[in-house]
Structures are given as C-alpha cells and as structure tokens.
N, C-alpha and C positions, 0 to 999 in steps of 0.2 A: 504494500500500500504506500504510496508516495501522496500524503496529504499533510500538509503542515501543522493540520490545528489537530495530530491525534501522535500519540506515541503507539508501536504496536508493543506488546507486550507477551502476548503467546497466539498459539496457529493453530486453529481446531484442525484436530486427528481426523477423528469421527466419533460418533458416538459411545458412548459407554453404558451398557445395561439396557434396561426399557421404559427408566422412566425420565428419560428426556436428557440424562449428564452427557455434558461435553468433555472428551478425552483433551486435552492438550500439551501442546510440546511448550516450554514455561521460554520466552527472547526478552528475559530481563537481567540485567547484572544484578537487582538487589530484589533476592527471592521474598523477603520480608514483606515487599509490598502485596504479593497475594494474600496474606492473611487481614489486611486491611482495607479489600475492596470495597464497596460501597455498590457500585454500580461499574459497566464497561460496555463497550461498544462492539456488537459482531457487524465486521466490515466487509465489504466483499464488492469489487469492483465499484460502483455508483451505490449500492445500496447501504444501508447504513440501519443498526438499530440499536436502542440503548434499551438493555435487561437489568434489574437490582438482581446484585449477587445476594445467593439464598447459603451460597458454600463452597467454600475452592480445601482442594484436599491433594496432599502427595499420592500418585500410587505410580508404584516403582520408582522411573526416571521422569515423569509427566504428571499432570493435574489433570482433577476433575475438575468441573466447574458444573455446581449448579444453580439456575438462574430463571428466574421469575420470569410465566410464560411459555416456559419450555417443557413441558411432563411427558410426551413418548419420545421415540426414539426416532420414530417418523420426522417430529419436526426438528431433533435433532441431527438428524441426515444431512435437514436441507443448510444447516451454515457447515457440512464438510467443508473443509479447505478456505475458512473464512478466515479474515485477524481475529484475535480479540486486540481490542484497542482500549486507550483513557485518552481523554483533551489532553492538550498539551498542556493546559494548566496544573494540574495533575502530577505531571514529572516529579521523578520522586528526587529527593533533593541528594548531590552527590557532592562530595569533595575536591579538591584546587586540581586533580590530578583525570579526574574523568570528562569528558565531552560526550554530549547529545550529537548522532549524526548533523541532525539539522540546524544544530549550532554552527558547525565548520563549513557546512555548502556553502562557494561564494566567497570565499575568502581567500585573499591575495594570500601566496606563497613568495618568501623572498629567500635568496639567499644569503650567508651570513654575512657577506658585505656589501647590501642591499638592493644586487640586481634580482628584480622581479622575474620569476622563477613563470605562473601563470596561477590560477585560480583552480579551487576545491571544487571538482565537479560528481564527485562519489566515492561510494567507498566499495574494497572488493574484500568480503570475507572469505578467507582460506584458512586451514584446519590449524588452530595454535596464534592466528595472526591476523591482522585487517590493514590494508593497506589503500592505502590516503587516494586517489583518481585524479589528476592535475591534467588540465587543460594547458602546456607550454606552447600558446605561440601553433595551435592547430595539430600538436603532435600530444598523445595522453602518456603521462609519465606518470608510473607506478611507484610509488613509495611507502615502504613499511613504516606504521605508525607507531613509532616506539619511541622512547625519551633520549636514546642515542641517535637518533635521524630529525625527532622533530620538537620543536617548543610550538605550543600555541599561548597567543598573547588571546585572552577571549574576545568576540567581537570585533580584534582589531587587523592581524593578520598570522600566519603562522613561516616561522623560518625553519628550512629544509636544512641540514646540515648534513651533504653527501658523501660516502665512501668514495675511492675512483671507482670508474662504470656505475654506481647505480642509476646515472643522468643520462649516461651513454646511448645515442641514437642508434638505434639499430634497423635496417634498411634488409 
C-alpha cells in the first residue's frame, strides 16, 4: 500500500478458524503496539475499512486478529491479502536512531563534502538489510542503510558516506 496518511503494520494471511479471525504476518519493528490496538484499517487497493479490535493474539510466528464485524470465515476470506493498516497519526513513537519509510522519501542525499549525491526514491528490503533507492542524476543507486554508509539529519537531508565501488556505475 503506498498511501501517506496510513502506516501498514501486518498483511492478512487468511483466515483462521470459522468464526471470522484474521491470520496475520505482524510488519512492525515494535511488536508492543499490537497489544494496544484500539481500532485498524483493512486496506486493499482503493478500498478501505476501519474495524475496533475485539483481540490481537500471538500464534506461532503471526497474529490473530479479531475484529468487530467480522464472525465467519467467509467474510474473513474476503480481506485475504489485504494490509492491516493505522493513520499515520498513530505511529508508534520511536527513538533518534529509527526512520519511518515515508519520513526519508524525497530527501536530498549529499555526499560528505557536499556534492548532491540525488534524492530518496524507495527502499529495497532484502533478507538481514534494506537499502536506501537514490534517484542520481537518472541512474538508481543502491545503498545499504546502515550507520556506516548513512546519517540522516531528519527532515533535512541524508549524507551517503561510500566504500570505493558502492557508487560505481555499472553499464
């Protein structure tokens, strides 16, 4: 889901049992916030719907989630493969050391002696790592986002600090 005013926070499986629980995979760094839902958003392309959480629960490596409005399994089918989402108000509050995706989009990268490097166009998660998407100049330069490669100043811009080759064009 690429919507600005929702954080996703887990991905319906499918369903669980028959009276309506939603299976899901948990996409939050701070699992604490499931136990304090209130309400959340099943999203799915254009459509959108807000449920009050009735109960979020571990089982195994994933959550159930049960959710006002929801009692078979039938209509638990139908948000298969949907977010669950919160406003972005919401956001659960984090440390000098973490970044919201949608905090970084759009921000200049420079390098450490100030030449403008190009802008945060996405991020690419791979297994152990996420690594930064830069638009340089028409060409996308991949960059591990780690405290030895990158500082971000928040809001203001983030500077690149490269190995040799990690910049290196390659044709």
């Amino acid at each position: 889901m690429n919507s600005p005013e929702f954080i996703v926070i887990g991905e319906v499986l499918r369903p669980h049992g028959v009276h309506g629980e939603l299976r899901a995979r948990p996409l939050s760094d701070f699992p604490d916030r499931y136990a304090a839902l209130k309400t959340v958003w099943l999203v799915r392309g254009e459509e959108r719907r807000e449920h009050r959480v009735q109960g979020v629960r571990p089982h195994k490596e994933f959550l159930l989630f049960r959710l006002e409005g929801l009692t078979t399994v039938e209509e638990a089918e139908t948000w298969r493969g949907a977010d669950i989402a919160v406003p972005l108000a919401e956001a659960w509050p984090h440390g000098p050391d973490f970044h919201y995706y949608h905090d970084l989009l759009g921000l200049p990268c420079f390098l450490p002696r100030g030449e403008r490097l190009g802008t945060v166009t996405g991020f690419e998660e791979n297994p152990g790592a996420v690594n930064l998407l830069i638009d340089a100049g028409g060409r996308e330069v991949s960059v591990p986002f780690v405290k030895a490669f990158v500082t971000v100043e928040p809001g203001v811009r983030i500077v690149i600090r490269p190995i040799p080759g990690l910049l290196a064009h390659e044709d």
